[in-house]
C-alpha positions, 0 to 999 in steps of 0.5 A: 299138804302137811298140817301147818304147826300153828295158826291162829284163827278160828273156824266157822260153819254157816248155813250153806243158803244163807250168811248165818253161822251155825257155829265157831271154834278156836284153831288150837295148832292145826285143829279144830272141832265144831259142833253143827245141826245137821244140813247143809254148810259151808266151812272156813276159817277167819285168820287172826289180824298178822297171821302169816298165812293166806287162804287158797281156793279150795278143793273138794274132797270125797267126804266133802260135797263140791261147792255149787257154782257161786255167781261172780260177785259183779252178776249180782244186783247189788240191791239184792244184796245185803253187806253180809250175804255180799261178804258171804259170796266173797269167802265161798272160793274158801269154804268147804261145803259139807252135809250133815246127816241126821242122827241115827236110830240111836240119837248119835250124831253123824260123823264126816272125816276130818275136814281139810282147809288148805293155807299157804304162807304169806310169800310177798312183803312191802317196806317203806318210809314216811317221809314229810313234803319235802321228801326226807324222812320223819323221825321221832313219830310211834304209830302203825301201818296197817294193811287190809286185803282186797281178797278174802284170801287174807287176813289184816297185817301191821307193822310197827313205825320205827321212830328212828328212821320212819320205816316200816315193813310188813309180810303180805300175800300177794294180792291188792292191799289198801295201806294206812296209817295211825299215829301216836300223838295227834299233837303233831302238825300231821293227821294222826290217821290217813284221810284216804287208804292206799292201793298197792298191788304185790306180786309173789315173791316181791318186796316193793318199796312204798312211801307214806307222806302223812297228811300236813295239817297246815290250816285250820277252822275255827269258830263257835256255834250258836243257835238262832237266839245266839245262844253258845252250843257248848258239848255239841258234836261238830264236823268238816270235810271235804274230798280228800279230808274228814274231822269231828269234834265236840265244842267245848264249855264256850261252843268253840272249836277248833279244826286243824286240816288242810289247807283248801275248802271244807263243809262244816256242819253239826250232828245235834244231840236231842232230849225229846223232853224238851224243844229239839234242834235239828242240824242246818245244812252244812256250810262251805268254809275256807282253812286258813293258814295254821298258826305257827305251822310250818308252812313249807309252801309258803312263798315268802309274801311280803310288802303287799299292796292293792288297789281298785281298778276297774272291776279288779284288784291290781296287787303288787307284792314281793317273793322269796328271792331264794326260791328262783320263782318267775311267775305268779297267779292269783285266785279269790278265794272269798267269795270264789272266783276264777285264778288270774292271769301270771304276772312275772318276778324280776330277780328281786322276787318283786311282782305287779299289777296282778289282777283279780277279780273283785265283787263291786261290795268287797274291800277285803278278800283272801287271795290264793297266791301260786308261785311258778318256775318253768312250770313247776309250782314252787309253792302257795300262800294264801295272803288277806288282801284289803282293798284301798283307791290309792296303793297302800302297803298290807302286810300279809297276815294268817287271820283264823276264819270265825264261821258265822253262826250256825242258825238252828231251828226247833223240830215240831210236827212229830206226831205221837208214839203208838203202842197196840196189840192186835190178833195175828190172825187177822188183818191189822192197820193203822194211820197216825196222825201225820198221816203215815201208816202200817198195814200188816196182813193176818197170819204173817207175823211169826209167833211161838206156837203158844201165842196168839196176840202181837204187840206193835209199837211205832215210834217217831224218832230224830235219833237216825243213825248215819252211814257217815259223819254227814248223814245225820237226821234233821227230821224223823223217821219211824222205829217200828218193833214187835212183840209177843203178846204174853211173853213179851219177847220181841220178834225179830224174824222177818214176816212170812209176808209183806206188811204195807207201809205208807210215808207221807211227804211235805212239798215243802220240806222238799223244796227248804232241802233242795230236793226233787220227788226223782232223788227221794227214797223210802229207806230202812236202816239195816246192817249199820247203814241205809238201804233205800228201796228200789220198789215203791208207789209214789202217789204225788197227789196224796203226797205219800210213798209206799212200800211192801215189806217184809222187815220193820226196824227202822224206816224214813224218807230219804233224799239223795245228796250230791255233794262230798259225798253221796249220802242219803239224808231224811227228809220228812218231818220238818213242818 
């Protein structure tokens, strides 16, 4: 119960309905002062990143009115909810809820009594080492680990790596984190961030040890992008993923680029640069790729491939090849990875590391494939490499070669369809519509546009726009959607107030469209962009014979048609546009 000698942060109030903050104060020692209206409010406190101290739940005091009872985050529809109002729920275990009363006669603002958030010392730690994918430990690499809680009891903590020995060390609350880590170079054969965080649950009083093996990157992709004229992209943004992996970059004055991951299959793609003034390119969709082996990496799971040959037999190739005999290997499988096919029968290895007639499937119009080679030993994999494999009638010795995948072009096309921008001002006293000219419109009943008391006009301007922000590095706009903004008439200030009421807003579709992008009328959406990402709506018309979708709302901003993808990831991609 005795006040702490020093915390950094900084205090809050927020409005006790709503997630909006009335006013913040930097923590001096143990004390802070806020100014606040009167009303309702919630108050708390944001820790700095590494403080070491953590929130418990609070309790009321007899100036302090008790918290109303908060509904469990998982009773909530989450559609019914925005990021904030989510994250707001989450602090409320600990926030104080006071009321401000209004000035007295005298215009002097209420008093309360001293406040008080209760704050216990981080009680738990977590050490560890990073290690490489042989288990030792890796020196010589600077960079940090950082640690962010599940709970809002807590703030971020890091720890520095030490470079002599790899280890790290961190004082935490207890609780459930999600460990990462950052790097220094990215000049090393390890990704320089975590592809994924960790999780980790440490008890009180607990000191754990938890390992970090940095993410190998032993393969790479490479390529150049062109459009559908061949003309080199130079300064184009251009990414890869897959499940466990993500990267991006810019191609550089040749349209070429380069990609270290690791090994295994990826999505490529691009996220295309518009200047409205000219033809516009739109991103294709993307496409999978394989990583081949990185030059010059060192390839700890590579089996030692040598003297490598194959032939045609049947509707297989039959593969004859030789081991590491060190490594005590005693089967091998193979699997096509270009194009896909299913991985092989086991073929066993004398002592010699000599294998034969591995089979593998083989499309009839082939010659030259990639193989993924796995190497066993009483069920352990001691390994993989994946080996070019060029396929001859008569056996024919191949030397397994690391050859860098050039991606073919990526085919682009032009935007065309974009209807015109439309500026207006209308009476907010009546009701105001209107259609454009690729059929969507906007209806916006009278008196629901909030005005200052001195204007009578608003003004609308309805943009048609490509330049969608994305949730992810794969949700990019390949059509467009529609910037709608209002104004006050004579000051000219925008309004960013919600309607007092629902304004129509109807999106027209081309069935076309829908069939180039693989999608259905059942995964289409109407979606407005809002709080950094896409928040599709669960409450629409779809009239399927006038091709449009529509939906009442009481914001504007930013809208499109969007379409559910199932692949890497789920993401909502635009879909209208492209005629």
């Amino acid at each position: 119960g005795a006040p702490v000698s020093y915390v950094e942060g900084w205090a809050y109030a927020r409005d006790a309905s709503s997630d909006k903050y009335v006013a913040s104060a930097y923590v001096y020692g143990s004390n802070f002062t806020l100014n606040v209206p009167a009303g309702d409010l919630r108050v708390g406190l944001w820790l700095a990143a590494g403080s070491d101290y953590a929130f418990q739940d609070e309790v009321a005091t007899t100036a302090i009115k008790a918290p109303a009872a908060q509904l469990s985050i998982d009773q909530i529809p989450t559609t019914q909810l925005t990021t904030a109002q989510i994250d707001a729920q989450r602090r409320a275990l600990y926030e104080q809820a006071v009321t401000i009363g209004a000035p007295d006669s005298n215009g002097l603002a209420a008093t309360i009594k001293p406040l008080t958030l209760t704050l216990t010392r981080n009680d738990a730690a977590l050490s560890g080492t990073l290690r490489g994918r042989d288990g030792k430990a890796l020196t010589g690499l600077s960079g940090t680990i950082y640690a962010s809680p599940e709970a809002e009891n807590a703030s971020s903590q890091y720890a520095s790596i030490d470079p002599q020995d790899g280890s790290y060390s961190l004082k935490l609350a207890a609780g459930t984190w999600y460990l990462s880590y950052s790097l220094d170079s990215d000049a090393s054969i390890y990704s320089p961030y975590s592809p994924q965080p960790i999780s980790v649950t440490v008890a009180a009083g607990a000191n754990p040890d938890l390992d970090i093996s940095p993410t190998y990157l032993d393969g790479e992709i490479r390529g150049v992008l062109r459009d559908d004229q061949d003309n080199i992209l130079p300064n184009e943004f251009i990414w890869v993923s897959s499940d466990n992996y993500s990267d991006y970059q810019i191609t550089d004055e040749n349209g070429a680029f380069t990609f270290y991951v690791p090994l295994g299959s990826y999505l490529l793609g691009t996220s295309l640069s518009c200047d409205l003034d000219t033809d516009c390119y739109i991103d294709p969709e993307p496409q999978p790729v394989e990583a081949s082996r990185r030059r010059g990496a060192a390839a700890l799971a590579d089996i030692g491939v040598t003297n490598l040959t194959a032939e045609r037999s049947g509707s297989s190739a039959k593969i004859d090849g030789t081991v590491d005999s060190t490594l005590g290997i005693a089967t091998v499988t193979g699997q096509r990875l270009n194009p896909n096919g299913s991985t092989s029968g086991e073929v066993g290895v004398n002592g010699n590391g000599e294998f034969n007639d591995l089979l593998v499937a083989m499309p009839n119009n082939r010659t030259t494939v990639r193989i993924l080679l796995k190497a066993y030993s009483g069920g352990t994999n001691k390994g993989d490499q994946r080996v070019t494999v060029t396929i001859k009638n008569a056996s024919r010795p191949i030397l397994a070669s690391d050859i860098s995948i050039q991606a073919p072009p990526i085919e682009l096309k032009p935007v065309l369809g974009m209807p015109d921008s439309l500026t207006a001002t209308f009476a907010a006293a009546k009701n105001w519509n209107v259609t454009l000219s690729d059929g969507a419109s906007i209806s916006i009943p009278a008196n629901v546009v909030p005005l200052s008391d001195d204007e009578t006009m608003a003004r609308i301007v309805i943009e048609p726009t490509i330049f969608l922000p994305g949730d992810s590095l794969f949700d990019e706009a390949n059509s467009y959607g529609y910037s709608i903004s209002l104004y006050e008439a004579k000051s000219g200030k925008q309004i960013t107030a919600p309607l007092r009421k629902p304004a129509q807003l109807t999106l027209r579709y081309n069935p076309a469209t829908l069939q180039e992008n693989e999608a259905t009328l059942a995964n289409v959406r109407p979606a407005n962009y809002t709080l950094n990402h896409w928040s599709a709506t669960g409450s629409y018309t779809l009239d399927s014979a006038a091709r449009a979708f529509t939906v009442e709302t009481n914001t504007l901003g930013t809208w499109a048609l969007m379409q559910l993808v199932n692949g890497v990831t789920t993401i909502y991609l635009p879909i209208v546009g492209r005629q």
